[in-house]
C-alpha positions, 0 to 999 in steps of 0.5 A: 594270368599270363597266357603265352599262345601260340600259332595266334594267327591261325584259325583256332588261335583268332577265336581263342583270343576272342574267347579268352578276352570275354571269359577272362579279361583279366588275363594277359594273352601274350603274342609272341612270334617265335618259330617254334623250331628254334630252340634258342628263339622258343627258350628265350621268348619263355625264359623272358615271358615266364607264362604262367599258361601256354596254350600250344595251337602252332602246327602245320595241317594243311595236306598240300604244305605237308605233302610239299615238305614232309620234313617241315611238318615233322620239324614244327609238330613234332619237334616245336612241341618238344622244344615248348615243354622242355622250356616250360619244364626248365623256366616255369615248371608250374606252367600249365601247357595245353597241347592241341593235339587232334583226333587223327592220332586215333587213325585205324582204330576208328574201325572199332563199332564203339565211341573212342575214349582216350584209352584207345591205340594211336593208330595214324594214318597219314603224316599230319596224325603221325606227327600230332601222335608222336608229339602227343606221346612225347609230351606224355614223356615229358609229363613224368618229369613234371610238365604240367601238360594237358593233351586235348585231342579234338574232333572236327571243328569248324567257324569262321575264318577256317581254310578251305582245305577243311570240308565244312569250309570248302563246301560254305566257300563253294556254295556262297561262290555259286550264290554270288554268281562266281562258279557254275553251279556245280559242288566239287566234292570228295567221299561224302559217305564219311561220317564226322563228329562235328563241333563248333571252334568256340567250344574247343577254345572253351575247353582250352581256357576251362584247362587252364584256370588255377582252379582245375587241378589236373594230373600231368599228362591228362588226355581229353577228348573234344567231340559232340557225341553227335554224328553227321555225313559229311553229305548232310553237311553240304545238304544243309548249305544247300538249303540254307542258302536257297542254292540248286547246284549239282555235286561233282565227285572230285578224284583229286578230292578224295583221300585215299586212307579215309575212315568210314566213321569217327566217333568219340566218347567226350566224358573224360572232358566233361566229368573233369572240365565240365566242358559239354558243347554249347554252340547249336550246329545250326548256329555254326552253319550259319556263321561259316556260310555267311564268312564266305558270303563276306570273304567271295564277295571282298 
């Protein structure tokens, strides 16, 4: 199989490689670099390559790039999906393309008591989950034409090699600086009363991969979501560092940390996921805790 990826040097695209080469090392995992916003460059990369899988992970999600090009984060989440799947449609229609998508979309739904299943609205909240959203519903377009598009709306994932603009990383990369003498031992933090579904990125990857096997047959424009079911405070998350690592520090709130348009909860229902994949997460919290901090510990001390 043939296996064209891309955003492969981001976070999530470093451990799809590792997974996809252990879980199906007879597959070709095709780096391509293309900006995915030339229409001419994406249509020829996949005119030539002829996949017979894309896995969509290029977007842009860090809230400082967004916030200094807004249109740039249009242009490349919105608009480089649209240009991946009119391709695909055009060269490869029995391609089977997996669109990471996030559960941002959800947004202010997240005000419901209940876990989220796909049928809840798309109700964003900032530019990042308004791009992904548009995207999403476009590509569900595209669907009725015949792409064979699989829409996966994950919930926080974290590992190693993540940027600390994600609260698991920053807090790890934090810790390990005061661990090392690095920083004076106090935790610049945000809103630590939010409470996430936190996953381990080995069993988002998993799931892509699961997406894409010949065997699974799956309606075009099928939406998945990816959580643990599991809900953590994002304060019990820098608790666990703490004593993970034998640190004493104070926690200082940050204004500038704290996002104005935040959702108290995020809960989501994984059982479309797993009745079609037989996707269920694997990866114990303790397990992924331990791997990012140690990341850090490598990445302070480099």
């Amino acid at each position: 199989m043939r296996v064209l990826v891309t955003g492969f040097r981001g976070f999530v695209g470093h451990h799809l490689r590792l997974r996809l080469a252990a879980r199906a090392p007879q597959s070709a995992f095709i780096e391509a670099p293309f900006d995915v916003t030339d229409r001419d460059a994406v249509d020829t990369v996949i005119g030539n390559v002829r996949p017979d899988a894309c896995i969509h992970l290029a977007g842009i999600s860090d809230p400082e790039k967004i916030a200094a090009d807004t249109r740039r984060n249009w242009s490349v989440n919105l608009d480089g999906a649209l240009n991946i799947g009119e391709s695909l449609l055009k060269h490869v229609p029995h391609a089977r393309m997996v669109f990471a998508s996030t559960s941002e979309v959800y947004g202010a739904s997240f005000h419901a008591e209940s876990p989220l299943t796909e049928h809840a609205s798309l109700a964003p909240l900032n530019p990042y989950a308004a791009s992904k959203a548009a995207a999403d519903m476009a590509l569900g377009v595209l669907a009725r034409d015949g792409l064979q598009v699989v829409r996966f709306r994950p919930f926080n994932h974290t590992g190693t090699g993540q940027e600390p603009f994600r609260v698991v990383a920053a807090f790890a990369r934090q810790v390990a600086r005061v661990e090392a003498g690095l920083q004076r031992p106090v935790i610049e933090v945000g809103n630590l009363e939010g409470q996430r579904d936190f996953m381990d990125v080995q069993d988002v990857c998993d799931a892509y991969i699961d997406a894409i096997a010949p065997q699974i047959g799956l309606q075009p424009g099928t939406i998945l979501n990816l959580c643990s079911g599991s809900l953590r405070s994002v304060r019990s998350v820098l608790t666990d560092f703490l004593e993970i690592s034998g640190v004493s520090a104070a926690v200082h709130e940050d204004p500038a940390r704290v996002r104005l348009l935040d959702v108290a909860v995020t809960r989501g229902d994984a059982s479309q996921a797993h009745r079609l994949l037989g996707w269920e997460p694997r990866v114990p919290w303790s397990r992924t805790l331990h791997d990012v901090l140690n990341d850090w510990r490598n990445r302070v001390r480099a």
